[in-house]
C-alpha positions as CSV (number, residue, x, y, z in Angstrom):
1,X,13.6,-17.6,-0.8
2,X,10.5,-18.6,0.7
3,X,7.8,-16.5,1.8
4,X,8.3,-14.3,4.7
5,X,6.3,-12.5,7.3
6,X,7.3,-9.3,9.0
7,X,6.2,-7.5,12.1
8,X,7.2,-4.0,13.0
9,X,6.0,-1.4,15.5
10,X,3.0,-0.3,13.2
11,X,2.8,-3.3,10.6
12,X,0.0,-4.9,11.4
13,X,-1.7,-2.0,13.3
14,X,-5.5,-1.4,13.9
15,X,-6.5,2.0,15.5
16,X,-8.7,1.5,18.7
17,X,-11.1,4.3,17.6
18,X,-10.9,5.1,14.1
19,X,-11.6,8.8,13.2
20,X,-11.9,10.6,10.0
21,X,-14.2,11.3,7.3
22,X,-14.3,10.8,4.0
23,X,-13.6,7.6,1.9
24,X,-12.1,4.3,2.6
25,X,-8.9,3.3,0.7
26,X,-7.0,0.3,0.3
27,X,-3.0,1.5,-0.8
28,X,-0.5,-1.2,-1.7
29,X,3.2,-0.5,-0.2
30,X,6.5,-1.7,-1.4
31,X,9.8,-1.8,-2.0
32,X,13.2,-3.4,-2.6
33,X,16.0,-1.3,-2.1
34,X,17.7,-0.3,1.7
35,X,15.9,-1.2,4.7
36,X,12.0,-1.1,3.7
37,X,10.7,-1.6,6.8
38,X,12.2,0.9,8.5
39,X,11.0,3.0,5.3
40,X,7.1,1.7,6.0
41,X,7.6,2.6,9.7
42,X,8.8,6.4,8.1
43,X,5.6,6.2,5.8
44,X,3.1,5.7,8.5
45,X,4.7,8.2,10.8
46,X,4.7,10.9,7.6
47,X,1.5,10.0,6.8
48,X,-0.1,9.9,10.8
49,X,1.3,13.9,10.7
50,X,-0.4,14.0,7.5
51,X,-3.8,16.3,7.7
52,X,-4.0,14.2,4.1
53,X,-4.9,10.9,5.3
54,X,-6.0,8.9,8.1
55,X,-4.6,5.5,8.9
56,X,-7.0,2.8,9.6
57,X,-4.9,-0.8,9.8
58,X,-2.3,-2.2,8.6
59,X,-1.1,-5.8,7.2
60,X,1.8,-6.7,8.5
61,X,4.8,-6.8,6.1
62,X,5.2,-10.2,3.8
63,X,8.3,-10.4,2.3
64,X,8.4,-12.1,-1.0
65,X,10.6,-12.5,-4.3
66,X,10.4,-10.2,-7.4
67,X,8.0,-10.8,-10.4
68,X,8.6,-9.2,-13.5
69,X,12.6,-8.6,-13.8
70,X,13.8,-11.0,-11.5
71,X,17.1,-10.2,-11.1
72,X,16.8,-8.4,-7.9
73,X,16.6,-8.4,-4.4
74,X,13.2,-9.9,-2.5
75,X,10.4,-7.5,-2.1
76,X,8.7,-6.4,1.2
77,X,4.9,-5.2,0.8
78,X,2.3,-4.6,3.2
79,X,-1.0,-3.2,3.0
80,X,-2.5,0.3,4.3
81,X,-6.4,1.0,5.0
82,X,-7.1,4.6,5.3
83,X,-9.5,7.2,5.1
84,X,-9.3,10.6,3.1
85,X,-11.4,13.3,1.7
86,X,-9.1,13.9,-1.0
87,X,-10.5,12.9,-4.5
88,X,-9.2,9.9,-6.5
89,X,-6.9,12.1,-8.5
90,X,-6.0,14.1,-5.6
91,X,-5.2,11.0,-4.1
92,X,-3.1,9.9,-6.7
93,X,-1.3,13.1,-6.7
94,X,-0.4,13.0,-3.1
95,X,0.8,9.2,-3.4
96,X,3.3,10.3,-6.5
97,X,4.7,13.0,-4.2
98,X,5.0,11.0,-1.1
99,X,7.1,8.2,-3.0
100,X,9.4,11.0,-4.7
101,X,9.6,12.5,-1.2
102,X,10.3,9.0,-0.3
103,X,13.5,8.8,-3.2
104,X,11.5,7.0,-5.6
105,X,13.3,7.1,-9.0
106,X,11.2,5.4,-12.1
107,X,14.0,3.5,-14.3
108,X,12.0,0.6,-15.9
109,X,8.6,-1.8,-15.6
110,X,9.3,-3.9,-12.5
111,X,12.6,-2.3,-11.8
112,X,14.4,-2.2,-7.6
113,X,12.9,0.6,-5.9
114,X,13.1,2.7,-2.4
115,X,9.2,2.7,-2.1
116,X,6.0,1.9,-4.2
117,X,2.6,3.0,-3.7
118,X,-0.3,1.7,-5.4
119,X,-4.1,2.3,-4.7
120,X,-5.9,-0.8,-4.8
121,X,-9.5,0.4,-4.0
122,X,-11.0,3.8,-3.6
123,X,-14.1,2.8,-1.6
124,X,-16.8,1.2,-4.0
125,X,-15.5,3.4,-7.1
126,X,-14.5,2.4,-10.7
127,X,-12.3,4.2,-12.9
128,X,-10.5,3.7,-16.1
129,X,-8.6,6.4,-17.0
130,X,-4.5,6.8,-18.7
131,X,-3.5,7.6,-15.5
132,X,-5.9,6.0,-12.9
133,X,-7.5,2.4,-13.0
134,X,-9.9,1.4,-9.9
135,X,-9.8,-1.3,-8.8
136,X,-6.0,-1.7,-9.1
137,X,-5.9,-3.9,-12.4
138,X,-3.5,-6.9,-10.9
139,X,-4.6,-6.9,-7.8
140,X,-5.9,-10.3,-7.9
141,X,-3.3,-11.9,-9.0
142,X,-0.4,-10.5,-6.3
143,X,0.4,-12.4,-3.7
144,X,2.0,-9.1,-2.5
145,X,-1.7,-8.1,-2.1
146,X,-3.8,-10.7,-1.6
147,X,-2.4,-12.4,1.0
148,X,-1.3,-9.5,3.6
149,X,-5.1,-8.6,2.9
150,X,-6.2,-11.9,4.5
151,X,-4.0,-11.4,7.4
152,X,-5.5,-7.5,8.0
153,X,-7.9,-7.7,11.4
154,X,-11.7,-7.6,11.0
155,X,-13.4,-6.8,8.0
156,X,-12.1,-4.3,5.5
157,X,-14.7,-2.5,3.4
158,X,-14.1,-4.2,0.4
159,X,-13.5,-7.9,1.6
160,X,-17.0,-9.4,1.7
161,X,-17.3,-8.1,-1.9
162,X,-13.8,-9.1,-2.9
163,X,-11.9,-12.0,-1.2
């Protein structure tokens, strides 16, 4: 199946006055399994309630086949600018507890799944560690990433430097 794109209530959103301190961060979204974009409309409710996080834009949703194991159906992704004073690790923390809140199971590399969050950038930060690699490693090289990126309004924090 071709390429895809998506609109939903709040994918692509922009806030008219963005508020919040702390650092600018770029999380991937994803998922394959149920209706996803009803699941990203749950996220950014769940995460606007949040006292966690602060939602700057959004991409709107791309729907696109699977890499990896193929045998599968398509994948919708999208991306989410936000703000947080929570550390990287903290960060990283909440994200693994908001996709098992969000019935995320881990069977196998590339495998279906309700809801997958990665953290692409963490403002201008680098870090290599076993459990936490800034700039996401792939990013470059997913469509799933790149793409909904160039269709984000304005200027995120990171594209003059990246795209």
């Amino acid at each position: 199946m071709p390429l895809r794109w998506i609109q939903t209530r709040h994918f692509p959103y922009h806030a008219v006055h963005p508020a919040g301190r702390g650092q600018d961060v770029l999380i991937g979204i994803g998922g394959n399994l149920g209706d996803v974009p009803a699941r990203f409309e749950r996220l950014w409710r769940y995460w606007q309630r949040s006292g966690e996080v602060v939602i700057i834009q959004t991409s709107p949703i791309l729907r696109n086949p699977p890499f990896g194991y193929r045998d599968q159906p398509d994948f919708y992704n999208a991306l989410i600018h936000l703000r947080t004073s929570l550390d990287p690790h903290m960060l990283l923390r909440y994200i693994l507890y908001t996709e098992k809140r969000f019935g995320r199971t881990r069977s196998f590399a590339h495998a279906p799944r309700t809801l997958d969050l990665d953290m692409i950038f963490y403002d201008d930060r680098t870090i290599r560690t076993s459990r936490l690699s800034l700039p996401h490693p792939h990013w470059r090289e997913r469509d799933s990433v790149v793409m909904p990126w160039r269709r984000m309004k304005g200027v995120t924090p990171w594209s003059k430097r990246h795209l």
